[in-house]
PyMOL Python script that loads the backbone (N, CA, C, O; Angstrom):
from pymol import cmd

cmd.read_pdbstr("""\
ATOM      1  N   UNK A   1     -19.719  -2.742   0.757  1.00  0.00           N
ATOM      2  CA  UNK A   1     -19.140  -2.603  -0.558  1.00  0.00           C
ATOM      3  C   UNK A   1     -19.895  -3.438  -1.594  1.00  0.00           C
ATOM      4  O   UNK A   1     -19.582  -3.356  -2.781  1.00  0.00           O
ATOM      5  N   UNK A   2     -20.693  -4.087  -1.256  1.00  0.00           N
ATOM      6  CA  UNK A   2     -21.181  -5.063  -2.043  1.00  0.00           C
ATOM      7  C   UNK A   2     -22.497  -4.604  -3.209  1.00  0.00           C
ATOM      8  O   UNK A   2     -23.044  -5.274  -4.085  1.00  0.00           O
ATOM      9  N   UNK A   3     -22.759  -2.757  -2.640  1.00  0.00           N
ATOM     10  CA  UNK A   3     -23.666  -2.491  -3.321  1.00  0.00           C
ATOM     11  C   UNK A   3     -23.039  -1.730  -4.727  1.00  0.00           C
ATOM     12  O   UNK A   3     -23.669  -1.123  -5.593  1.00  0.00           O
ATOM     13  N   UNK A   4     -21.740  -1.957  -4.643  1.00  0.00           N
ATOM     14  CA  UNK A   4     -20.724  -1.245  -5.736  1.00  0.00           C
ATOM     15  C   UNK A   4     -20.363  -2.646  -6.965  1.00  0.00           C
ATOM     16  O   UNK A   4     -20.081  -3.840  -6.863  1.00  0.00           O
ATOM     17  N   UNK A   5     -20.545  -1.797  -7.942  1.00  0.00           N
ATOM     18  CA  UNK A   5     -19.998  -2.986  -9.327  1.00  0.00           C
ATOM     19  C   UNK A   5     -18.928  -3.071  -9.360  1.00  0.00           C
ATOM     20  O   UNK A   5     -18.256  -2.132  -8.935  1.00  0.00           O
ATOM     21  N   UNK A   6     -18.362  -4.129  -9.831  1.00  0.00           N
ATOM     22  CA  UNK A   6     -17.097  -4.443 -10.182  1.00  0.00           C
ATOM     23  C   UNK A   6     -16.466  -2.782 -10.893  1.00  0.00           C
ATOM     24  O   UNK A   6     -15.686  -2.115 -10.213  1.00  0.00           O
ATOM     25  N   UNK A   7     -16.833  -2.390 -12.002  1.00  0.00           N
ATOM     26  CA  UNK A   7     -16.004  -1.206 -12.458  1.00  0.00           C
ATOM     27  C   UNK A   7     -16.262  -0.257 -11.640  1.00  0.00           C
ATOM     28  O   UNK A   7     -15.484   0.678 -11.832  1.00  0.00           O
ATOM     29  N   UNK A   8     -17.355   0.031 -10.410  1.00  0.00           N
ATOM     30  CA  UNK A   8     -17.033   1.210  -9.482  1.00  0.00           C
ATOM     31  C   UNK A   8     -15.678   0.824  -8.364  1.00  0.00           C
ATOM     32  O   UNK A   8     -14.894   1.646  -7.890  1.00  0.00           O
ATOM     33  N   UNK A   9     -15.689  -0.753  -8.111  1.00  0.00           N
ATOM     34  CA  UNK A   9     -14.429  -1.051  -7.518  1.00  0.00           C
ATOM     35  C   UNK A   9     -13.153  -0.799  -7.712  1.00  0.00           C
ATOM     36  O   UNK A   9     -12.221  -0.715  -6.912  1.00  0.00           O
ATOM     37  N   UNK A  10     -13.218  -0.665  -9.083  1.00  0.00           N
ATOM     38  CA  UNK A  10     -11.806  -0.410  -9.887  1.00  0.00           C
ATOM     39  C   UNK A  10     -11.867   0.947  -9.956  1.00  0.00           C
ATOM     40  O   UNK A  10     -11.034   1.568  -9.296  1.00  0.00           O
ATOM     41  N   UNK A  11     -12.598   1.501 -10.551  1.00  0.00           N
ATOM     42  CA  UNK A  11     -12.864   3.410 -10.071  1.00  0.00           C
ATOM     43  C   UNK A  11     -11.946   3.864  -9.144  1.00  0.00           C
ATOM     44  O   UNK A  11     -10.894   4.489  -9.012  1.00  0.00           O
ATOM     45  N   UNK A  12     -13.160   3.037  -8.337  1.00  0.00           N
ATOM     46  CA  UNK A  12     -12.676   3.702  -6.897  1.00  0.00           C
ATOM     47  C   UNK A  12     -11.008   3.632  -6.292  1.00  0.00           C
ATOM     48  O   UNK A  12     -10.339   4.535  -5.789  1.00  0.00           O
ATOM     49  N   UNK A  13     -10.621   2.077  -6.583  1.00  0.00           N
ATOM     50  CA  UNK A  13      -9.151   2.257  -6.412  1.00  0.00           C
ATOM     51  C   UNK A  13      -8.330   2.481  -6.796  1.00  0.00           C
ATOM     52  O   UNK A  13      -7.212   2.347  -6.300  1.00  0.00           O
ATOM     53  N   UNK A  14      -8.767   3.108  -8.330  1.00  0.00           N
ATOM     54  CA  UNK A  14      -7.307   3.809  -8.942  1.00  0.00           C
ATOM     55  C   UNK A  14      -7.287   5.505  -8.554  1.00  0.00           C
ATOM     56  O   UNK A  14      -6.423   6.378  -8.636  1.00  0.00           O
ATOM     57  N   UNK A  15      -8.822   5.469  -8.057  1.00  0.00           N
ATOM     58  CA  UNK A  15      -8.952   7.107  -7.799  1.00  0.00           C
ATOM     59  C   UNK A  15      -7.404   7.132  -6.387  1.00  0.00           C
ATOM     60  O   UNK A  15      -6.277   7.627  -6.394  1.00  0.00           O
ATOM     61  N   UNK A  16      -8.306   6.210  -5.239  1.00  0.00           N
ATOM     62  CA  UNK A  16      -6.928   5.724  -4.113  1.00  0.00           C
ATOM     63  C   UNK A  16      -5.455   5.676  -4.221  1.00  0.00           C
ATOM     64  O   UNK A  16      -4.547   6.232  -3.603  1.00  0.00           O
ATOM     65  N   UNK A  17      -5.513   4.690  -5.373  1.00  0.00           N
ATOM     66  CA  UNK A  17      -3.990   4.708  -5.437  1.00  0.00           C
ATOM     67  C   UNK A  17      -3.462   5.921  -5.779  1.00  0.00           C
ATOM     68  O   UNK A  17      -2.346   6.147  -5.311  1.00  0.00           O
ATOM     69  N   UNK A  18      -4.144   7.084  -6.728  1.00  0.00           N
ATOM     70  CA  UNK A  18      -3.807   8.411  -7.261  1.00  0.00           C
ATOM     71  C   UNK A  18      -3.601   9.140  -6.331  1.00  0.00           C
ATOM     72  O   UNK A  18      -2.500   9.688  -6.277  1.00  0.00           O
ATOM     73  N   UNK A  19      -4.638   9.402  -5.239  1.00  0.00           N
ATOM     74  CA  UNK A  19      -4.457   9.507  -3.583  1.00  0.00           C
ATOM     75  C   UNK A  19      -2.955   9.724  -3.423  1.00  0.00           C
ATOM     76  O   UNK A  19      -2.059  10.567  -3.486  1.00  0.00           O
ATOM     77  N   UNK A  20      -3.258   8.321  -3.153  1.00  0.00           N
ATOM     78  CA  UNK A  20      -2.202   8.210  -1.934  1.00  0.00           C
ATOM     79  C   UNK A  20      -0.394   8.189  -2.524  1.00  0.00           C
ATOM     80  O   UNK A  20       0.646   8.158  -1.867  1.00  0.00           O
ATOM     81  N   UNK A  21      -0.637   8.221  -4.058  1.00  0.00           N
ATOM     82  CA  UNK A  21       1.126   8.881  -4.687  1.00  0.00           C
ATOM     83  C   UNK A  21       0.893  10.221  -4.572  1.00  0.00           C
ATOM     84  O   UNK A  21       1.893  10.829  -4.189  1.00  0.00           O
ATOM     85  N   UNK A  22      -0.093  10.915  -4.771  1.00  0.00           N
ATOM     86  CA  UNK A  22      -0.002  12.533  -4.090  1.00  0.00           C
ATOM     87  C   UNK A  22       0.308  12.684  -2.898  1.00  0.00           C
ATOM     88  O   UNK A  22       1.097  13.615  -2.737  1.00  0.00           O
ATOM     89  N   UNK A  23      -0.025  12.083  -1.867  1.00  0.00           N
ATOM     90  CA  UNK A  23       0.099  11.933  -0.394  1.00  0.00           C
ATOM     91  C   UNK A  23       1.237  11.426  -0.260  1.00  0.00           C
ATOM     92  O   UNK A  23       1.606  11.710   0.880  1.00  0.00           O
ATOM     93  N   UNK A  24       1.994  10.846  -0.768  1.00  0.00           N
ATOM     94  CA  UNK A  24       3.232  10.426  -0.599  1.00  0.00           C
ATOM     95  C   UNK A  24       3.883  11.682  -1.211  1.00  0.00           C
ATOM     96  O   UNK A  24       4.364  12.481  -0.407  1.00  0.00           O
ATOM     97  N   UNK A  25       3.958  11.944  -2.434  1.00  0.00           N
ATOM     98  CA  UNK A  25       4.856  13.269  -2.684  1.00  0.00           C
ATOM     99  C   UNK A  25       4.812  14.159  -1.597  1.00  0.00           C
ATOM    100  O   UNK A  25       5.480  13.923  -0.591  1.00  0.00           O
ATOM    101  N   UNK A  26       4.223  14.982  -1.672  1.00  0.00           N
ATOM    102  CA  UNK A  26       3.467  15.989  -0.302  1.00  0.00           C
ATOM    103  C   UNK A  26       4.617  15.563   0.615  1.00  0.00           C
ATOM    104  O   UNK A  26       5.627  16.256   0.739  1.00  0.00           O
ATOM    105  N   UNK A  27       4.397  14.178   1.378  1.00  0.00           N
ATOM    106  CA  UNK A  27       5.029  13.696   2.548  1.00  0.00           C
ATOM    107  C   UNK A  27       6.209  13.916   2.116  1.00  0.00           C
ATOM    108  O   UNK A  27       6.668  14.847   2.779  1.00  0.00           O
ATOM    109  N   UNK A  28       7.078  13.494   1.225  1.00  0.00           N
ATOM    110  CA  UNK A  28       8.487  13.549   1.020  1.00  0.00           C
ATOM    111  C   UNK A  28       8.729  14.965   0.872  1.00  0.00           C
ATOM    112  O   UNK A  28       9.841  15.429   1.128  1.00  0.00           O
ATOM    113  N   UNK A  29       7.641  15.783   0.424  1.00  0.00           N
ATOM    114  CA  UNK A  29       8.350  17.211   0.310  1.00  0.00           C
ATOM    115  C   UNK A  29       8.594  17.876   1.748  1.00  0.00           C
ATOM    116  O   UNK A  29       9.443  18.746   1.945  1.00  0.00           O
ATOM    117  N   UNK A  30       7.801  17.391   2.655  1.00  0.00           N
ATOM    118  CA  UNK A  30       7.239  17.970   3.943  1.00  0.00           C
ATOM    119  C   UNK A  30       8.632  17.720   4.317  1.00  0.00           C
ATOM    120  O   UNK A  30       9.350  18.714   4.420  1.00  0.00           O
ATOM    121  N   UNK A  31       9.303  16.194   4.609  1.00  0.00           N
ATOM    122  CA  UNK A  31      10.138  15.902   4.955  1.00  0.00           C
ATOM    123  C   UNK A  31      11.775  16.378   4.648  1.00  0.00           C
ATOM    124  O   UNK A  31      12.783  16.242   5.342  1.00  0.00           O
ATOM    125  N   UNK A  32      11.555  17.041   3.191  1.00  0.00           N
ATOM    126  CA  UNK A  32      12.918  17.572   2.682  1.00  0.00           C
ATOM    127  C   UNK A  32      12.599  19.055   3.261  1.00  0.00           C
ATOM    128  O   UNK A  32      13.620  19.603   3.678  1.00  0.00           O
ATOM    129  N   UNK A  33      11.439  19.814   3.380  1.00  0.00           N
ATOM    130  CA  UNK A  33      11.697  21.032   3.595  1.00  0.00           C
ATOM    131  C   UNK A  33      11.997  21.032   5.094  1.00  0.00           C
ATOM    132  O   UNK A  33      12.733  21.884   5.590  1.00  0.00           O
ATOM    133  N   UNK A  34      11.289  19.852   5.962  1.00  0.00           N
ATOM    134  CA  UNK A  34      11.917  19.630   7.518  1.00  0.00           C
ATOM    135  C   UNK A  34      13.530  19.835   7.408  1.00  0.00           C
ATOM    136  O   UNK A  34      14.151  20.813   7.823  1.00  0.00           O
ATOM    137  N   UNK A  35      14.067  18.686   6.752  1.00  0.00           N
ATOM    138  CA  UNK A  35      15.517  18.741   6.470  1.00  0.00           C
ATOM    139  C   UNK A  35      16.380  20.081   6.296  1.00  0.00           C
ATOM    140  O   UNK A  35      17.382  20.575   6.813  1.00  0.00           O
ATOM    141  N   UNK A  36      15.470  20.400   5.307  1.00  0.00           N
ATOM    142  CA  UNK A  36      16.500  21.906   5.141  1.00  0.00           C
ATOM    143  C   UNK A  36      16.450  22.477   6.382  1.00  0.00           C
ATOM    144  O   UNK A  36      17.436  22.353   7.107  1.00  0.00           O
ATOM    145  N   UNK A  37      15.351  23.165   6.822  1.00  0.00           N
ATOM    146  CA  UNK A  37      15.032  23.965   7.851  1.00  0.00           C
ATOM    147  C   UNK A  37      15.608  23.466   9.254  1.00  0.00           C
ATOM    148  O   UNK A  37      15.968  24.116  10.236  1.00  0.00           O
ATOM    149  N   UNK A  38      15.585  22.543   9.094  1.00  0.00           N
ATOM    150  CA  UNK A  38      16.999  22.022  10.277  1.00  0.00           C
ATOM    151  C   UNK A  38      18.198  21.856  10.344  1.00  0.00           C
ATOM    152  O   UNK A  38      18.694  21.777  11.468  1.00  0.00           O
ATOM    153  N   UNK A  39      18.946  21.765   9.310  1.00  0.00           N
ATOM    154  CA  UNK A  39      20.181  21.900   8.727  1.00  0.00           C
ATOM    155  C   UNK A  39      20.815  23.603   8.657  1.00  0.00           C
ATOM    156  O   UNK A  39      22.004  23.845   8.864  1.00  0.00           O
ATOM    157  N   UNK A  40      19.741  24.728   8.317  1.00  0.00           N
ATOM    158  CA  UNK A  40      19.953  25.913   7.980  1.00  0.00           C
ATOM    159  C   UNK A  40      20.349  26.292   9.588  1.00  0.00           C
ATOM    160  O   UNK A  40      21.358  26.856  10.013  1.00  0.00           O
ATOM    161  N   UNK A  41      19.010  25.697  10.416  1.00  0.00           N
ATOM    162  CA  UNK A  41      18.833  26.110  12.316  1.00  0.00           C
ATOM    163  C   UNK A  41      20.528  25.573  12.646  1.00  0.00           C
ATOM    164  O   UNK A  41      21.454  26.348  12.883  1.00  0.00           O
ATOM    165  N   UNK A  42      20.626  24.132  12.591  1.00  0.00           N
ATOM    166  CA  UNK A  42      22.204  23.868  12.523  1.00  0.00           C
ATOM    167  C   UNK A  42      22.913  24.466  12.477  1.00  0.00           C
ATOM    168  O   UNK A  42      23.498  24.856  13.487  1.00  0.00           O
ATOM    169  N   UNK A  43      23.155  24.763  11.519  1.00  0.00           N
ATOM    170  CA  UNK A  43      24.232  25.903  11.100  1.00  0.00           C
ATOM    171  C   UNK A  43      24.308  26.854  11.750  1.00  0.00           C
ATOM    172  O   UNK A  43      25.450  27.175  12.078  1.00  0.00           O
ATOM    173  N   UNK A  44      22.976  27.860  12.300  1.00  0.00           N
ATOM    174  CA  UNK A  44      23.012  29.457  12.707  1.00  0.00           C
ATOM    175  C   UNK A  44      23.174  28.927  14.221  1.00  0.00           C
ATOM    176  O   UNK A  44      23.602  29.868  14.889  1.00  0.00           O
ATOM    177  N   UNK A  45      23.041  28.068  14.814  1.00  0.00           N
ATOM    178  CA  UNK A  45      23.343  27.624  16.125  1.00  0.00           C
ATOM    179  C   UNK A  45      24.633  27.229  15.963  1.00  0.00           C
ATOM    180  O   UNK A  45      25.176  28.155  16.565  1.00  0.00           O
ATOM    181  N   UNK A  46      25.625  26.454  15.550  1.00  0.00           N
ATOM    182  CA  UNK A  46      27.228  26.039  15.504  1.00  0.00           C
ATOM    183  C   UNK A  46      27.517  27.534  15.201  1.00  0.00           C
ATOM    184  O   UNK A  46      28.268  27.863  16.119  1.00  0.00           O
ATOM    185  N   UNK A  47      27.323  28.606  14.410  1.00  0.00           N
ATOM    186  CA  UNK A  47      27.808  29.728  13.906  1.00  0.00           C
ATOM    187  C   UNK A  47      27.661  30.778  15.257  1.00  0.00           C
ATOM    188  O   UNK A  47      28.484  31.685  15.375  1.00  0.00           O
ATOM    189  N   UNK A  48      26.718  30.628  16.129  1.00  0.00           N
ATOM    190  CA  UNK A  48      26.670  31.298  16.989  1.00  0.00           C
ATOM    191  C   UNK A  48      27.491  31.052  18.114  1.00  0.00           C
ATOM    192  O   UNK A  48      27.869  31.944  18.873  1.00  0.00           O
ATOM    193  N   UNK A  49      27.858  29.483  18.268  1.00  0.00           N
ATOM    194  CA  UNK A  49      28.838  29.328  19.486  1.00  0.00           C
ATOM    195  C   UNK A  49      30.103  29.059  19.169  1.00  0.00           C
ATOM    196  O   UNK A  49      30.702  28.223  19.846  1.00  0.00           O
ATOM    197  N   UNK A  50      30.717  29.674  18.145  1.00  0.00           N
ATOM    198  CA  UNK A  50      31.987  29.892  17.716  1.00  0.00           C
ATOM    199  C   UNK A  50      32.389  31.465  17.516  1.00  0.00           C
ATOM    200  O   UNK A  50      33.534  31.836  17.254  1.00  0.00           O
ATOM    201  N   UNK A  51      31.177  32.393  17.693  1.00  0.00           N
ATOM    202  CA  UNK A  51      31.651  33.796  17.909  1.00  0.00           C
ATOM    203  C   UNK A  51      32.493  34.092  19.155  1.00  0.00           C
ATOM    204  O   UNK A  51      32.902  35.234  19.367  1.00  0.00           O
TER     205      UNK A  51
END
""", "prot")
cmd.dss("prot")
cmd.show_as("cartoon", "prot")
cmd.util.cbc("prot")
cmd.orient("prot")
């Protein structure tokens, strides 16, 4: 890293931090659409062993 200037350092880690709050959204969406899609399966499985 040492062949990088101070303002490519800073560049570079706000490019990162921009990263990785996209990568975090993404993740939380991944995780709510898990949620649903298991909650919906829930349901059609309890709905099936009460016929």
């Amino acid at each position: 890293m040492s062949e990088y200037s101070t303002s490519d350092l800073r560049s570079q880690l706000k490019i990162v931090r921009h990263n990785m709050a996209n990568s975090k959204e993404m993740y939380d969406s991944f995780v709510e659409q898990e949620r649903l899609l298991q909650d919906e399966l829930n349901k059609r499985i309890a709905k099936a062993k009460n016929k």
